[in-house]
VEXZAKE-279351 format. One record per residue (C-alpha): residue in one letter; x, y, z. Coordinates in Angstrom, 3 decimals. Example, Ala and Ser with C-alpha at 12.3 -4.5 7.8 and 13.67 -1.06 7.14 Angstrom:
2
{code A | px 12.300 | py -4.500 | pz 7.800};
{code S | px 13.670 | py -1.060 | pz 7.140};
***
This chain:
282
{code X | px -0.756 | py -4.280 | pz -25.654};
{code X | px -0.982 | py -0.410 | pz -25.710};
{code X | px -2.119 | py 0.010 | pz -29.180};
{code X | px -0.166 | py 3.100 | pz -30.906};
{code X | px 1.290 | py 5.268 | pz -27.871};
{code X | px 5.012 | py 5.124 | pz -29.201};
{code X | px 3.930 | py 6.473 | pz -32.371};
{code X | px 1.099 | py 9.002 | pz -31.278};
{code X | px 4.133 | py 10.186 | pz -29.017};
{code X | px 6.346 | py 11.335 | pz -31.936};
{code X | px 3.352 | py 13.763 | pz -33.761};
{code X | px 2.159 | py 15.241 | pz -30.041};
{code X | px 3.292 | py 18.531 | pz -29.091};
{code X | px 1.249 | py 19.486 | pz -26.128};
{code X | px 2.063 | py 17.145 | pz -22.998};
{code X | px -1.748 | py 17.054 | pz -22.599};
{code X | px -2.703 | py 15.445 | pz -25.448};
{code X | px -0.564 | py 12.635 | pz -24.641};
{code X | px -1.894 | py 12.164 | pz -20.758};
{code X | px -4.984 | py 11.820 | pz -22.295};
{code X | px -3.674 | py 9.254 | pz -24.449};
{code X | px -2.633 | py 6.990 | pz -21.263};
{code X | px -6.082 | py 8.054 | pz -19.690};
{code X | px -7.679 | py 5.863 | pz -22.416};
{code X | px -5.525 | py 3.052 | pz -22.383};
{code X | px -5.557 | py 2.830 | pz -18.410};
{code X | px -9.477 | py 3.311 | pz -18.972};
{code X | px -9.938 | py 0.241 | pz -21.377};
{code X | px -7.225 | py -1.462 | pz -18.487};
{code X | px -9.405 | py -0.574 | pz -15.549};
{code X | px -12.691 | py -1.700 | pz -17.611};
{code X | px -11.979 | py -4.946 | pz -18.889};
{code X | px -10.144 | py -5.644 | pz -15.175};
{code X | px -13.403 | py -4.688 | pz -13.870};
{code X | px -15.527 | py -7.374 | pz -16.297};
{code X | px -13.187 | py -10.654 | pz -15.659};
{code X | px -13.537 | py -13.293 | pz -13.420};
{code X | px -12.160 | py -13.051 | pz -10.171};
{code X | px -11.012 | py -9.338 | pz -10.733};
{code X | px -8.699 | py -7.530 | pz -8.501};
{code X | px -11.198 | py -4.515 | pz -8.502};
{code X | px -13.736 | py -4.339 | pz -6.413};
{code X | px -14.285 | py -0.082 | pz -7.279};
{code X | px -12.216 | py 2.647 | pz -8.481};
{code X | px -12.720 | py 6.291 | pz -8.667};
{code X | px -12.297 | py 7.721 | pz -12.246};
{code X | px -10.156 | py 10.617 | pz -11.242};
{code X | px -7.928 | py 7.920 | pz -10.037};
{code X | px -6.619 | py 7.195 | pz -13.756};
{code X | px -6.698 | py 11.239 | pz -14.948};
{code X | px -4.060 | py 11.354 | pz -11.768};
{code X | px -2.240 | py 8.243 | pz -12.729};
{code X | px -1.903 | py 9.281 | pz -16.532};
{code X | px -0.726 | py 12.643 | pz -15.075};
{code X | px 1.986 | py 10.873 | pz -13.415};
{code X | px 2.923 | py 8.621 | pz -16.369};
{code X | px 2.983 | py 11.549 | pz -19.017};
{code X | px 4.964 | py 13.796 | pz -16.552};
{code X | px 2.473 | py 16.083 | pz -16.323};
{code X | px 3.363 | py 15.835 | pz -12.756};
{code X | px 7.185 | py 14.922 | pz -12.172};
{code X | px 6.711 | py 14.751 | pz -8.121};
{code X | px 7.102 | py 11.511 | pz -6.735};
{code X | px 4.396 | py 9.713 | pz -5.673};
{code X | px 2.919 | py 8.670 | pz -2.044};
{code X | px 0.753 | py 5.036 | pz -2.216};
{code X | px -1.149 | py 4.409 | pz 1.118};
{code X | px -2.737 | py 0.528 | pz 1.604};
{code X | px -5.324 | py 0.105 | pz 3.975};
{code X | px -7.465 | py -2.764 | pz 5.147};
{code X | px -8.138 | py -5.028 | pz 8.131};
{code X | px -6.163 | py -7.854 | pz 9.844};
{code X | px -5.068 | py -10.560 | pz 7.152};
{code X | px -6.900 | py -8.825 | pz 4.571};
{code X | px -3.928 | py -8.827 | pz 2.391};
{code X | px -2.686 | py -5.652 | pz 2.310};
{code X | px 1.300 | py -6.591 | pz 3.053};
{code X | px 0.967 | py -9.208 | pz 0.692};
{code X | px -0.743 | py -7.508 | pz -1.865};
{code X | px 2.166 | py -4.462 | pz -1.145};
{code X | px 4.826 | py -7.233 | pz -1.300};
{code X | px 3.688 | py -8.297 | pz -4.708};
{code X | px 3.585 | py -4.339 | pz -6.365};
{code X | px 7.038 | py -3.452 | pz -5.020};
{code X | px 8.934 | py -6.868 | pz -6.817};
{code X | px 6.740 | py -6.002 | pz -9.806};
{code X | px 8.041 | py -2.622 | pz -9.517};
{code X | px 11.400 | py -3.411 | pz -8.719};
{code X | px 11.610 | py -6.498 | pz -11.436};
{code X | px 11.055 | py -3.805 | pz -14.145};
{code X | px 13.290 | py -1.105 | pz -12.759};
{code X | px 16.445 | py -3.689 | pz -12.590};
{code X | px 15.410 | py -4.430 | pz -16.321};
{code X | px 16.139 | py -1.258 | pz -17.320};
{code X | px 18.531 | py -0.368 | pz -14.926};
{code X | px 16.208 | py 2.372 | pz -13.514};
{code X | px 17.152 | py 3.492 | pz -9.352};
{code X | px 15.729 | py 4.932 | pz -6.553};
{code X | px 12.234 | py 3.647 | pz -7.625};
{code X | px 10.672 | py 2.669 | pz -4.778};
{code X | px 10.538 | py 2.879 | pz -0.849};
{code X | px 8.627 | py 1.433 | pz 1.421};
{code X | px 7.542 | py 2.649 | pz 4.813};
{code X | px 5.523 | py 0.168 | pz 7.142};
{code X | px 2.651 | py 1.504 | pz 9.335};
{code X | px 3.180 | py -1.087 | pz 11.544};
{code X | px 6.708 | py -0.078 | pz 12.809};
{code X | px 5.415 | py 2.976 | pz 14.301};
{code X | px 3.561 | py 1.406 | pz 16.995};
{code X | px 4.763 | py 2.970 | pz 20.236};
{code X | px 7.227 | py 0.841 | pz 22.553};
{code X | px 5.400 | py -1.257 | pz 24.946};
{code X | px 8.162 | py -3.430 | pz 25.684};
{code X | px 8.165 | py -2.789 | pz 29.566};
{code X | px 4.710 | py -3.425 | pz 30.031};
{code X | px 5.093 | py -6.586 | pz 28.112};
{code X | px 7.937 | py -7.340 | pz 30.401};
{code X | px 5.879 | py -6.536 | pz 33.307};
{code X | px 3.044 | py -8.988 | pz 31.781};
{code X | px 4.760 | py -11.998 | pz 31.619};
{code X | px 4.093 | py -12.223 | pz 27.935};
{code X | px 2.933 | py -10.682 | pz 24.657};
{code X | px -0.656 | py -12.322 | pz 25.295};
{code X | px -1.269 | py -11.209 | pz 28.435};
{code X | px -0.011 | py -7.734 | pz 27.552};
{code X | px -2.453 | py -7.723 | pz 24.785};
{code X | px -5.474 | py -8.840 | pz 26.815};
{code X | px -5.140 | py -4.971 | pz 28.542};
{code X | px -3.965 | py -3.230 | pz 25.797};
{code X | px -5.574 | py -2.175 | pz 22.933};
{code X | px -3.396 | py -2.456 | pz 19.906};
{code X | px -6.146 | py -1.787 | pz 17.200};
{code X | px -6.657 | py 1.554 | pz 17.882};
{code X | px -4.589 | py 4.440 | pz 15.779};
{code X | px -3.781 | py 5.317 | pz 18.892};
{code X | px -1.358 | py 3.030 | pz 19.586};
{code X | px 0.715 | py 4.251 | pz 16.632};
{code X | px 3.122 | py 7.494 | pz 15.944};
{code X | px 1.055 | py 7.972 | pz 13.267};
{code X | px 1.619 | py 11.610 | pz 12.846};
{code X | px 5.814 | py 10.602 | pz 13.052};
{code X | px 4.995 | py 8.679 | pz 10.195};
{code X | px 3.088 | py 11.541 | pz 8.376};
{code X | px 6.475 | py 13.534 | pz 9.089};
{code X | px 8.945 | py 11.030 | pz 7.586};
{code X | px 6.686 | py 10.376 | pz 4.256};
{code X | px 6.181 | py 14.118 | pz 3.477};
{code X | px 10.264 | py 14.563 | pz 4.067};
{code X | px 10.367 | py 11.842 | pz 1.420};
{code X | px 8.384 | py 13.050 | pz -0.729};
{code X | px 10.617 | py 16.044 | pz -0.601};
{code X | px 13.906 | py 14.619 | pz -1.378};
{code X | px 15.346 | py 14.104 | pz 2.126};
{code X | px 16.969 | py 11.124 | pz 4.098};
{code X | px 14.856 | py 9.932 | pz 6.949};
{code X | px 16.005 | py 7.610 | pz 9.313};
{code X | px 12.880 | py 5.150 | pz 10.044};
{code X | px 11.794 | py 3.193 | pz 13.044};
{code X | px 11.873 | py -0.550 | pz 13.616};
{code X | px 9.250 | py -2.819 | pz 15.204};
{code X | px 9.458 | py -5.877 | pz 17.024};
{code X | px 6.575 | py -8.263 | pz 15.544};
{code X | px 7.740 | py -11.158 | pz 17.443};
{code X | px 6.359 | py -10.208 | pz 20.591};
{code X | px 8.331 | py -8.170 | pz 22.536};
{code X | px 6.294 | py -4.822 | pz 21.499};
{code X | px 9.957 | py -3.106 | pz 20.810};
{code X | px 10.239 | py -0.174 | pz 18.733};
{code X | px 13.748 | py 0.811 | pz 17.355};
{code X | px 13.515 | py 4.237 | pz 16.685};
{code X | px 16.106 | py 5.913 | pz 13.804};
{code X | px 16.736 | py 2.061 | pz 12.583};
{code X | px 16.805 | py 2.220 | pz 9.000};
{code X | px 17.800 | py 4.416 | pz 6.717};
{code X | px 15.313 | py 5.487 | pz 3.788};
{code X | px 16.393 | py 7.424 | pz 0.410};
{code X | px 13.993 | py 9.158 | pz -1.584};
{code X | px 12.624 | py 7.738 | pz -4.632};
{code X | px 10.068 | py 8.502 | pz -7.197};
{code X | px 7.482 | py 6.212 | pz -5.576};
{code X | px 7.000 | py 5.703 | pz -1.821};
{code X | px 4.669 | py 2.997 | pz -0.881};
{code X | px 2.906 | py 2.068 | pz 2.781};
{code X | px 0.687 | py -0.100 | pz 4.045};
{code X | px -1.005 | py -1.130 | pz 7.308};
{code X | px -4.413 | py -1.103 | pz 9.358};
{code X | px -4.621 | py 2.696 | pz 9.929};
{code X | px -2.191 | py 3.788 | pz 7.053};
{code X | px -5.513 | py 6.034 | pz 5.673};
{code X | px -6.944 | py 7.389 | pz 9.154};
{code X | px -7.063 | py 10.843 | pz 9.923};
{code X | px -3.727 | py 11.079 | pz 10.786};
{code X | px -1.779 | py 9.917 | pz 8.293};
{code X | px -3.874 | py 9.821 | pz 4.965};
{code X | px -3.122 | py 13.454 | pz 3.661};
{code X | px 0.342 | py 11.927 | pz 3.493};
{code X | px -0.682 | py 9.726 | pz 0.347};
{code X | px -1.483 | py 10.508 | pz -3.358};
{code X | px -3.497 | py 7.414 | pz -4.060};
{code X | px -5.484 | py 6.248 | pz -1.583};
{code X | px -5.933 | py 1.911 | pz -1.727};
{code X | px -7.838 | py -0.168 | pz 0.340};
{code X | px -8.091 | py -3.678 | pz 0.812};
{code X | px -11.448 | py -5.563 | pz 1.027};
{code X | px -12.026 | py -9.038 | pz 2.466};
{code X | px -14.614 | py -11.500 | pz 2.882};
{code X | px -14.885 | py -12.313 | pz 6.781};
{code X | px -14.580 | py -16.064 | pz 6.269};
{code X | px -11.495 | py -15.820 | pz 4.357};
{code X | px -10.416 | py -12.980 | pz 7.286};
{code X | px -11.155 | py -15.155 | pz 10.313};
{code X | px -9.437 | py -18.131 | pz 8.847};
{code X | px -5.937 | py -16.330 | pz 8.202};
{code X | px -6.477 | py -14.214 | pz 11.480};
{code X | px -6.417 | py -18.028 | pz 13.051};
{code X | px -3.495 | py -19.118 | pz 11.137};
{code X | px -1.462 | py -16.152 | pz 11.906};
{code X | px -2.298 | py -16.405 | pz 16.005};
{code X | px -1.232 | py -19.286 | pz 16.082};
{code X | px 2.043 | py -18.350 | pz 14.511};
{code X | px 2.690 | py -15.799 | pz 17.028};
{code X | px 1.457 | py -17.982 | pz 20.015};
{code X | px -1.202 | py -16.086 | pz 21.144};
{code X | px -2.784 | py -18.796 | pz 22.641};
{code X | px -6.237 | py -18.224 | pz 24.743};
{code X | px -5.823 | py -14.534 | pz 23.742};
{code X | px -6.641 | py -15.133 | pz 19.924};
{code X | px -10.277 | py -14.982 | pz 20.635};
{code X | px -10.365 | py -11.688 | pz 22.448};
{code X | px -7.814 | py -10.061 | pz 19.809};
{code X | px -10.101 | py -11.339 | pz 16.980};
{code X | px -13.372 | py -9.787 | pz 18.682};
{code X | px -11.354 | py -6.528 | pz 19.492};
{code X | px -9.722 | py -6.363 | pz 16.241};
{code X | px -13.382 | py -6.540 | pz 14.134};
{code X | px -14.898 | py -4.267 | pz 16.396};
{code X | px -12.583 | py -1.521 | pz 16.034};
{code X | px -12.284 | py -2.027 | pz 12.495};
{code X | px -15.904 | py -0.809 | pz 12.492};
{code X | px -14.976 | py 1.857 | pz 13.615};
{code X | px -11.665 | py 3.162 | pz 12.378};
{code X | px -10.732 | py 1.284 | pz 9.479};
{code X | px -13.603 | py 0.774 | pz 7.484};
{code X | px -14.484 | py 3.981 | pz 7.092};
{code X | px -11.334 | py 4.456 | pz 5.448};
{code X | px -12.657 | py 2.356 | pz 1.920};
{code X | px -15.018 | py 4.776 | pz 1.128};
{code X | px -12.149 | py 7.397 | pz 0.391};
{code X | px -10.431 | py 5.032 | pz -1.383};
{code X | px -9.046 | py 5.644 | pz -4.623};
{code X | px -9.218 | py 2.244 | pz -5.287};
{code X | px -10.655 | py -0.955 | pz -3.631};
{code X | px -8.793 | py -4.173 | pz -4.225};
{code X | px -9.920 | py -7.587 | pz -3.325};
{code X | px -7.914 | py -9.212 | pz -0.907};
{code X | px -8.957 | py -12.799 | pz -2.211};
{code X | px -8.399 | py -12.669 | pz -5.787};
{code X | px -5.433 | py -14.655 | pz -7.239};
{code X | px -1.810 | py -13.012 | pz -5.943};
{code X | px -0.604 | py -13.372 | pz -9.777};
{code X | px -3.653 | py -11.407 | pz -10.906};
{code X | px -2.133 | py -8.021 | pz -9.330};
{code X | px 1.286 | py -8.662 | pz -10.500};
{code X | px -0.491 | py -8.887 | pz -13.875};
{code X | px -2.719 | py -5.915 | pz -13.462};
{code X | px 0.302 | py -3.787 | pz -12.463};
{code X | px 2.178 | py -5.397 | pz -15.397};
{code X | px 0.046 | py -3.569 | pz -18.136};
{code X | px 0.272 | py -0.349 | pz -16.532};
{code X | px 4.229 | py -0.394 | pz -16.504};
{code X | px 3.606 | py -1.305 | pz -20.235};
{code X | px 2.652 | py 2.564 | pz -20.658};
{code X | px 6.153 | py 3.297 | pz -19.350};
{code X | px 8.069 | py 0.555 | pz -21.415};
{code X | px 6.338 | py 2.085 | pz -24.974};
{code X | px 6.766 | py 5.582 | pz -23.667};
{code X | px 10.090 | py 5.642 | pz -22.880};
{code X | px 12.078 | py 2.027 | pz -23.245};
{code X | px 10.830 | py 1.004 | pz -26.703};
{code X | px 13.345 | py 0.844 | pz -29.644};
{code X | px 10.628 | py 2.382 | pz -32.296};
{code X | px 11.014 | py 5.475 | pz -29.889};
***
């Protein structure tokens, strides 16, 4: 429990003295995070909690841009899954809107769909083209939409086809701007893209556990005889392009550790919020 905050709160007047405040709670968080068993952590960079006491304080009242990065079935969609019902969960509580919007990497792979058609399937498509490459995404369309955002504006967002038919639905959905925007996907922090994003996340995972859901999910999507060449594609490339991306990383989670860990994790930093702003002795 934050220890004091609503109280320090009511004998601050400079807005500094109270991001520092947060900056030592979210320090002792970070720490003892750090220190248990089967952590969530694997690193973080300390200016990561000045920024996100900044944030918390209002020091900065711009919304915020998350970026989630990692290989295939490291857990990064999951692990994004999990932050935005946490998120959302405590913004219904207090009947807070427009908290949160999420915009997928993933649906701004270009539109193969013809030369899947012209194929025969998804499996032969993707033995001749190279779909872990962040040049097979819009990625700077995506820069475009996350910055307008971040500004206050409408954007319509594409769609894409996961199923198989490599079908991209362009203006498809419409997004609102909120005070956090949240994204995740294989090249979400390459070149491209990552200026987009205030905090900077990336995903680590143990091959093992990779290979093993990388099996699970091929078979899902029938890739039959193809899984094999994906797989050895899919590493290779991540050696080149997306595992560069940890070591700018504002954080680097473990895509392993328990799913209820994060939820907890992201739990006590929402606390800071609750005391600041939702308590009754304030």
């Amino acid at each position: 429990m934050m220890q004091n905050i609503t109280t320090s709160q009511k004998n601050i007047t400079k807005p500094t003295t109270l991001c520092d405040e947060i900056e030592r709670y979210l320090q002792r968080v970070f720490e003892n995070e750090m220190r248990a068993e089967g952590s969530i952590l694997v690193s973080y960079s300390p200016f990561v909690i000045k920024k996100i006491a900044a944030y918390l304080s209002g020091r900065i009242k711009m919304p915020a841009s998350i970026g989630i990065a990692g290989e295939t079935a490291s857990g990064k969609s999951t692990i994004t899954m999990d932050l935005i019902d946490t998120i959302e969960s405590f913004a219904s509580e207090f009947n807070i809107t427009d908290v949160i919007t999420r915009v997928n990497t993933d649906d701004y792979y270009y539109d193969r769909s013809e030369m899947v058609k012209a194929a025969g399937s998804f499996s032969e498509f993707a033995k001749n083209y190279d779909l872990d490459v962040p040049q097979a995404l819009e990625l700077e369309l995506m820069h475009k939409h996350i910055k307008e955002l971040l500004s206050g504006k409408e954007t319509y967002l594409p769609k894409y086809d996961m199923s198989g038919t490599a079908k991209r639905f362009d203006n498809y959905t419409l997004a609102k701007p909120s005070k956090i925007i949240i994204s995740e996907g294989l090249f979400t922090l390459t070149d491209k893209v990552k200026d987009a994003f205030d905090f900077k996340i990336y995903v680590d995972i143990d091959e093992k556990i990779k290979k093993e859901r990388f099996y699970v999910r091929a078979k899902e999507r029938d890739l039959g005889d193809s899984a094999d060449i994906i797989y050895k594609n899919a590493s290779e490339k991540a050696e080149i392009y997306i595992r560069p991306c940890k070591t700018q990383a504002d954080i680097v989670l473990s895509g392993s550790a328990d799913r209820i860990k994060y939820k907890n994790f992201l739990n006590k930093i929402i606390e800071v919020i609750h005391e600041l702003y939702y308590s009754e002795a304030y």
